[in-house]
Every structure is written in C-alpha cells, then in structure tokens.
C-alpha positions as CSV (number, residue, x, y, z in Angstrom):
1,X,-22.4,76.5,-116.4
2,X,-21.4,72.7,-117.7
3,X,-19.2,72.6,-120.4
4,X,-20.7,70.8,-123.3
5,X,-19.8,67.0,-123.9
6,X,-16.7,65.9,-125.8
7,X,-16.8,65.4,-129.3
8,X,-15.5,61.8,-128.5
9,X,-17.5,61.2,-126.1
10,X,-20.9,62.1,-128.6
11,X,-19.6,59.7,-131.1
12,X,-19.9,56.7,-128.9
13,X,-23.4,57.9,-127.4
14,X,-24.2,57.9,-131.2
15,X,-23.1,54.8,-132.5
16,X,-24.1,52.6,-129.7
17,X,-27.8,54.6,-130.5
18,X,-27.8,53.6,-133.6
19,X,-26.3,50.2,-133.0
20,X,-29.7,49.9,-130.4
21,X,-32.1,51.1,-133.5
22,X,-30.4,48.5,-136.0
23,X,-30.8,45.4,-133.5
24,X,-34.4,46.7,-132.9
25,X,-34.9,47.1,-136.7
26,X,-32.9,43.5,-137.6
27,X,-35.3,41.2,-134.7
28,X,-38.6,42.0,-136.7
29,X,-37.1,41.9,-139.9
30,X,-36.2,38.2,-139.4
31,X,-39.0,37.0,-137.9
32,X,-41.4,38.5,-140.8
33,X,-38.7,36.1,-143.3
34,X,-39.2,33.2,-141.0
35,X,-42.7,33.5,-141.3
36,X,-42.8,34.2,-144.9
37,X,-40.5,30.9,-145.5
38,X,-42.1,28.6,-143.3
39,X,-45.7,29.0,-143.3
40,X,-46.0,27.1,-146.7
41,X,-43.1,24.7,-146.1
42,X,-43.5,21.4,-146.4
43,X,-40.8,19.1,-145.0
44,X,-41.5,16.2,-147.6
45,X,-41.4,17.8,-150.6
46,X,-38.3,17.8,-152.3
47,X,-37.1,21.3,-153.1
48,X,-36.3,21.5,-156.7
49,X,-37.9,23.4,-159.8
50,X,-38.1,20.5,-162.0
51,X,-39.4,16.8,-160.0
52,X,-37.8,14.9,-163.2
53,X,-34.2,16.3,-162.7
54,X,-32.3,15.2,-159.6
55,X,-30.9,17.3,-156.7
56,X,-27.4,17.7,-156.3
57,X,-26.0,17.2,-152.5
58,X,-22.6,17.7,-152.1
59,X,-21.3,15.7,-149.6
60,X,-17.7,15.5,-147.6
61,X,-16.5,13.9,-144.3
62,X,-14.0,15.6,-141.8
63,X,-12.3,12.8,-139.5
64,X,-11.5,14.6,-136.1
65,X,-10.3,11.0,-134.4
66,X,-9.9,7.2,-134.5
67,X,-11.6,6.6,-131.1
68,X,-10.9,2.6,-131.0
69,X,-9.7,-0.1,-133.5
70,X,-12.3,-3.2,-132.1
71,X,-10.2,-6.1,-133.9
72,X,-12.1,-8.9,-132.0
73,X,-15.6,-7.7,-132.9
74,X,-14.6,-6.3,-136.5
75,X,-16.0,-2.6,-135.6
76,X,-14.1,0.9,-136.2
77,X,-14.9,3.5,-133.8
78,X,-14.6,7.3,-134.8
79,X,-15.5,11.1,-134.3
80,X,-16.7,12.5,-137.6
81,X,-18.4,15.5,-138.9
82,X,-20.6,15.2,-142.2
83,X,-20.8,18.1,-144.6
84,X,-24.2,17.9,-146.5
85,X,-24.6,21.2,-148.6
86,X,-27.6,21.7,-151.2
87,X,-29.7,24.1,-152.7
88,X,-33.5,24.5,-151.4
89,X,-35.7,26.0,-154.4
90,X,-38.0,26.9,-151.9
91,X,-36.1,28.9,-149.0
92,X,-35.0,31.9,-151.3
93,X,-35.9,36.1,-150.4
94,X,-34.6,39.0,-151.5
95,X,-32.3,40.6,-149.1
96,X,-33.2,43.8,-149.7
97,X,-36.8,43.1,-149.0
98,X,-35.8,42.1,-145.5
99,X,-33.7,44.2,-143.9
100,X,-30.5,42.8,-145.0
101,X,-30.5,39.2,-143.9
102,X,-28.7,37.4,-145.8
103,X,-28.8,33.8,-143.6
104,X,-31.3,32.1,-141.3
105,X,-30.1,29.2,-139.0
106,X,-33.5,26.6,-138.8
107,X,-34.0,23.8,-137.3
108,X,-33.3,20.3,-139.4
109,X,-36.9,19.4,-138.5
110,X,-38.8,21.9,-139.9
111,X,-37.0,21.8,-143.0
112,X,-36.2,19.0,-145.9
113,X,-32.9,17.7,-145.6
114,X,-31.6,14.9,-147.3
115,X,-31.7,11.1,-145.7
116,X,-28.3,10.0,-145.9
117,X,-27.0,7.3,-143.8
118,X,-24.2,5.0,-143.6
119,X,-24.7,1.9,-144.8
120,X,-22.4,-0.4,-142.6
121,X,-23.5,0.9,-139.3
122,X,-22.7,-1.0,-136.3
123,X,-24.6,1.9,-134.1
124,X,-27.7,0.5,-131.9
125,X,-29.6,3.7,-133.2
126,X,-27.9,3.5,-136.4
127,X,-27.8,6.9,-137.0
128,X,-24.7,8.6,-134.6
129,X,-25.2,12.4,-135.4
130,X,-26.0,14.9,-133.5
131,X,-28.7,17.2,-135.9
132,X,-27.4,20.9,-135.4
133,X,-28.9,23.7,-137.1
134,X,-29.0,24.3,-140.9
135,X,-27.5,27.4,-142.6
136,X,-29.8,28.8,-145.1
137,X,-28.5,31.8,-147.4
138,X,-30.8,34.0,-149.0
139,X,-29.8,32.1,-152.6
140,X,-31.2,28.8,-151.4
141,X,-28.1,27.2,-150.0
142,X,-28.2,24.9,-147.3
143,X,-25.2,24.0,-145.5
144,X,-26.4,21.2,-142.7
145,X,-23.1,19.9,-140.9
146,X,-23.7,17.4,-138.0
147,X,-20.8,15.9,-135.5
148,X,-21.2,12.3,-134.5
149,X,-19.6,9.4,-133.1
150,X,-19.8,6.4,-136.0
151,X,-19.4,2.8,-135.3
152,X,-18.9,1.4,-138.4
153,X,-18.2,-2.3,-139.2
154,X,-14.6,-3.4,-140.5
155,X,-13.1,-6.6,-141.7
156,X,-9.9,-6.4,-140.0
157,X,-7.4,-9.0,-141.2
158,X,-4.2,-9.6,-138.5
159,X,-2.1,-11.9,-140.5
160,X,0.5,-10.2,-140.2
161,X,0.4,-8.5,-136.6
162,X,1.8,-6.2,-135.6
163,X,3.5,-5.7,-139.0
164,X,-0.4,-4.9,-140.6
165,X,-2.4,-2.5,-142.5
166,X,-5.8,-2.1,-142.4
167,X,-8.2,-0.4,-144.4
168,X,-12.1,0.4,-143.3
169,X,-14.7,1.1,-145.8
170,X,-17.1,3.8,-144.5
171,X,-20.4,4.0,-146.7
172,X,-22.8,6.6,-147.3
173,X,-26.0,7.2,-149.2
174,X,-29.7,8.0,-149.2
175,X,-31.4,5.6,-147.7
176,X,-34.4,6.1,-149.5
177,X,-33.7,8.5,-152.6
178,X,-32.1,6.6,-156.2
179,X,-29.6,8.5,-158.5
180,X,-32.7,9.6,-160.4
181,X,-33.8,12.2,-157.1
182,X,-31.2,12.7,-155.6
183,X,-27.2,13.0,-156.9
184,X,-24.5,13.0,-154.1
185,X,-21.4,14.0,-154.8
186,X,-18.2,14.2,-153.4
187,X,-17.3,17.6,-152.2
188,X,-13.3,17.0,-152.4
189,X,-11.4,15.0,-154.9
190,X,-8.9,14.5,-152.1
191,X,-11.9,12.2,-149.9
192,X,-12.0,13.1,-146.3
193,X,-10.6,16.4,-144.0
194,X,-7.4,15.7,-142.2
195,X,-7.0,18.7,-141.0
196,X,-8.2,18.7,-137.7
197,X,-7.5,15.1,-136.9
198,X,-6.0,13.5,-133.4
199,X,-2.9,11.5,-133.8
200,X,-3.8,7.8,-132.5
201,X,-1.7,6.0,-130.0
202,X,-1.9,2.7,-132.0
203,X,-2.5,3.6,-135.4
204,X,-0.9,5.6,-138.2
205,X,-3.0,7.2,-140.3
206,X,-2.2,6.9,-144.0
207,X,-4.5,8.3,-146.3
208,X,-8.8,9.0,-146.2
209,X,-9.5,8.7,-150.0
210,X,-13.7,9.2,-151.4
211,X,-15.7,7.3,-154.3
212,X,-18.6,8.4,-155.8
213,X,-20.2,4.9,-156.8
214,X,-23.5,4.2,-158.7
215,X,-25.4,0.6,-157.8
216,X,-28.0,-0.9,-159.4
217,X,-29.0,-3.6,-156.9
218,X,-31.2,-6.7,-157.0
219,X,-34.3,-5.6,-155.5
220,X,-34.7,-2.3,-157.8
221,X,-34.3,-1.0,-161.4
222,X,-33.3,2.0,-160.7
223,X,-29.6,3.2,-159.5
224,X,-28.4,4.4,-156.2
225,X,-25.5,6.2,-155.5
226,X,-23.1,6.4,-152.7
227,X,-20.2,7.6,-151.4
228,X,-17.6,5.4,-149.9
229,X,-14.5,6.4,-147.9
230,X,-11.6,4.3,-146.9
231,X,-9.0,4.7,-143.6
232,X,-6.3,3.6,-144.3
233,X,-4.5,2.9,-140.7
234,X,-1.3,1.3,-140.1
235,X,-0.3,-0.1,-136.7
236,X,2.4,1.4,-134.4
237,X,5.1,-1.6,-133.8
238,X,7.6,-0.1,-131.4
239,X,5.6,-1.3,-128.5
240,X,5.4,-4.5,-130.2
241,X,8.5,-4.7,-131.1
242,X,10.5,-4.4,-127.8
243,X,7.5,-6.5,-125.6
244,X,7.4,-9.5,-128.1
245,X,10.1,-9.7,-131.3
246,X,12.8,-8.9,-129.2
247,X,12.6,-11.6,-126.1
248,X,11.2,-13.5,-128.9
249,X,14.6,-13.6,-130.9
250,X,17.3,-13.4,-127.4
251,X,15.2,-16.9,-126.3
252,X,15.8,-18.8,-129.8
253,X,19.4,-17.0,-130.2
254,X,19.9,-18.2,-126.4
255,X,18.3,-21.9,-127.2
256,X,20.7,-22.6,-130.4
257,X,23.3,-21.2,-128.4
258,X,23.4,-23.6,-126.1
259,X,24.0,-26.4,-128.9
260,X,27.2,-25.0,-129.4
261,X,28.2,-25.9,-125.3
262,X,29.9,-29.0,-124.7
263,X,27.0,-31.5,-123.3
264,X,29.1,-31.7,-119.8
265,X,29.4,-28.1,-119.6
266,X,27.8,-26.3,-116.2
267,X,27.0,-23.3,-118.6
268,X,24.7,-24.9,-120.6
269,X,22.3,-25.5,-118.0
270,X,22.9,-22.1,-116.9
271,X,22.3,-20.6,-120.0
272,X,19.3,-23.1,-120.8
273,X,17.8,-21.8,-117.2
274,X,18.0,-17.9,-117.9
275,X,17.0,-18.6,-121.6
276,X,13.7,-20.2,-120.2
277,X,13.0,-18.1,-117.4
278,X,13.7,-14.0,-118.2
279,X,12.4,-13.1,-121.3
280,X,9.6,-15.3,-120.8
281,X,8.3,-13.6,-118.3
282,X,7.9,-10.0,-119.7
283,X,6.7,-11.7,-122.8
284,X,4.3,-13.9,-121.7
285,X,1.7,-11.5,-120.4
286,X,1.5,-9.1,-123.8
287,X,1.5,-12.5,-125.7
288,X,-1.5,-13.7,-123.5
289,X,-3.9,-10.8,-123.8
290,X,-3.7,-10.4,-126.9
291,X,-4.6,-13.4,-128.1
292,X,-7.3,-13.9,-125.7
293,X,-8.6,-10.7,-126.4
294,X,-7.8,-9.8,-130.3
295,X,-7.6,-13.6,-131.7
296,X,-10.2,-15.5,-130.2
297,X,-11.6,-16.2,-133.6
298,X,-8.4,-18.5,-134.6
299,X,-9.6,-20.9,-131.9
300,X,-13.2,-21.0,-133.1
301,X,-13.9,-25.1,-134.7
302,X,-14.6,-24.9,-138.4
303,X,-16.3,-27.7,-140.2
C-alpha cells in the first residue's frame, strides 16, 4: 500500500495551486480595468477636474554621464533620464473592484502626457528620449520616466584654458502649455540626481543646481514656465599641465638662461640648441590640435 504524501511535500502542491488560480484570476482582472480606463480615454484632453486650475507636473532630471564637451561647435552632449510625475483625473479604480491591482504600465501613446521639451536643443529630431511605459497607480498618479541622449547647445568660453570652468544651461518646458495649464515644478530643491553619474575623463563635475522660472515672452500674454538646470564642469589640468605649462616654462627658463652665459661661451649655443629643440617637440603636437580643433573661431576675420 503507498504511504501517503509528506506534509511538506502537500504544502508546496498547494501553494503553487493556488499561486496558478491567482495568476489565472489577476490576467482577466486587468484586462477588464484596461478596458474600463481606455475605452473613453481621450489622449488630448487634459486630465484635471477643474479646466480653469492648472496641472501640476513635477519634474526632475538624473544625469547618468557627460558623453562629450563639443568646445568648437558650442554643444554639450549627455545621457539623461527625465522624471515627469502627475496626477491623471481620469485613470483612477477602485482596487478592490478589480482584483487588487493597484498599477497598470500603458503605453505613452494611448495616454495624455505632458509636452515638455528642451528648449536649447541641438538634436536633429529635437526630441532625444526614448518613450518607455507610464506607471499609472490606482489614485491617478502617473510616473512617465524616459532615458535619452541630449544634445544641448552651450556657450563655452576658453579664456582661460585649461585653467576653465564652464557652466551649460539645460532648459525645459511645455512646448505648447502656459503657466495657466500646466504648472511644472521642480521635484528636488537640490536640481539634478547625482547619484548614479560616470566620472568624466576631462571634466570635473561641480554641482547640477534647478530653477523653476516663469516668462512672459513677446509673442504672448500669458506666462510660461520652465525649468532650467545648469552643469557646472570644470576641466582636468594634469594632462595639461605636464604636455604644455611645463616645457612651456623649462624653454623660457632655458632661453633667459642663456643671457646669463658669456657671449663667447660654447654652452650657450648648446644650451640655446636643446632649449629649441626638446621640449618643443613633445609640445608642439598637443599645442597644434588643439588649436586647430577647439580654437578655430579665434582665427575667424571680424569686421
């Protein structure tokens, strides 16, 4: 006669059986909500009970790398991820009614999502992000968080290379909504996420701080409101340093130097030879390309 099963062994048959009903159970449930949500949805209408009060989008920026420092063609290069969270009047349920779910993950195209661009793009399709999925909780929150690589413009100012800091504006705002519909605000009084971010080879990073700013510009009465970040980069100078200050100062040490020499003296010569001839060598070629690569615009005519 078999001997019953383990009491162990029953547990597990039962939990992964109920496991099976609750998936079973949770896949319907779901789709019913989709269904219930999105039937009467309409993408262009902007979710909010009152249309004369505006909609609050927070809005924050984590910096994950400086990808290039363009100095010739005035352009910052970066990986960012936005943070765009809000609340949709219309995507709310009771949990209860639906089996428990709490959160949908939708589509940014079948749902209204706020048009915020950055202003000072240098990007051929402007807009760098990559639209992932929004997070919709059962009490209207939308959390919509796209990755991207920005190409942003920068006035870059090398007056003092390689002893220089630099700091790029990055700008963003709706591009269609005014302050009156639509109210972003800065999700961290400390501006962007550092957390996560890639130490550059060239650049220091100082500081990321955010402003909330509100415009009223030429062309329209009413005001718009952005948010502006600033990196704040400084450049690494070791490299620098030891490829141009230093043969840089041993040539003119070397040079008055030789004024001290007797004008008959054989070492004079020799010293005026080595002066001329070693330092300028490993100098020359760092000097060269950058200047012909990063300072082209000095040799531009003005009139």
């Amino acid at each position: 006669m078999d001997s019953p099963l383990p009491a162990s062994l029953s547990l597990f048959v039962l939990l992964i059986f109920l496991a099976i009903i609750k998936e079973s159970c949770q896949g319907p449930h779901e789709k019913r909500l989709l269904n219930h949500l999105l039937s009467t949805y309409n993408t262009l209408e902007r979710p909010v009970a009152n249309e004369s009060e505006p909609l609050e989008v927070k809005f924050g920026l984590t910096l994950q790398q400086i990808i290039d420092v363009d100095e010739k063609n005035q352009l910052l290069i970066t990986n960012l991820w936005l943070s765009l969270e809000w609340n949709d009047y219309n995507l709310r349920w009771n949990e209860t009614e639906y089996g428990g779910v709490k959160d949908l993950r939708i589509t940014p195209n079948k749902l209204w999502k706020p048009d915020v661009l950055m202003y000072n793009s240098a990007d051929e399709g402007f807009d760098g992000t990559y639209h992932t999925n929004i997070v919709v909780k059962h009490n209207g929150s939308c959390l919509y968080v796209p990755p991207g690589i920005f190409k942003s413009t920068c006035k870059i100012d090398i007056t003092w290379f390689p002893f220089d800091d630099q700091h790029c504006e990055m700008k963003f705002g709706s591009w269609t909504y005014d302050g009156n519909q639509l109210d972003l605000v800065l999700n961290s009084e400390d501006g962007g996420d550092l957390s996560d971010f890639i130490t550059n080879g060239e650049w220091y990073l100082l500081a990321m701080p955010g402003k909330k700013n509100t415009i009223v510009y030429a062309c329209c009465p009413e005001p718009y409101v952005d948010i502006t970040f600033t990196i704040q980069i400084r450049r690494r100078t070791l490299y620098y340093f030891f490829n141009l200050i230093v043969p840089c100062v041993l040539i003119s040490s070397m040079a008055l130097l030789g004024f001290t020499l007797p004008p008959d003296s054989g070492e004079k010569l020799t010293l005026g030879e080595y002066a001329n001839r070693v330092p300028l060598v490993q100098t020359q070629n760092q000097l060269t390309n950058y200047l012909c690569t990063n300072r082209s615009e000095l040799y531009y005519p003005t009139f």
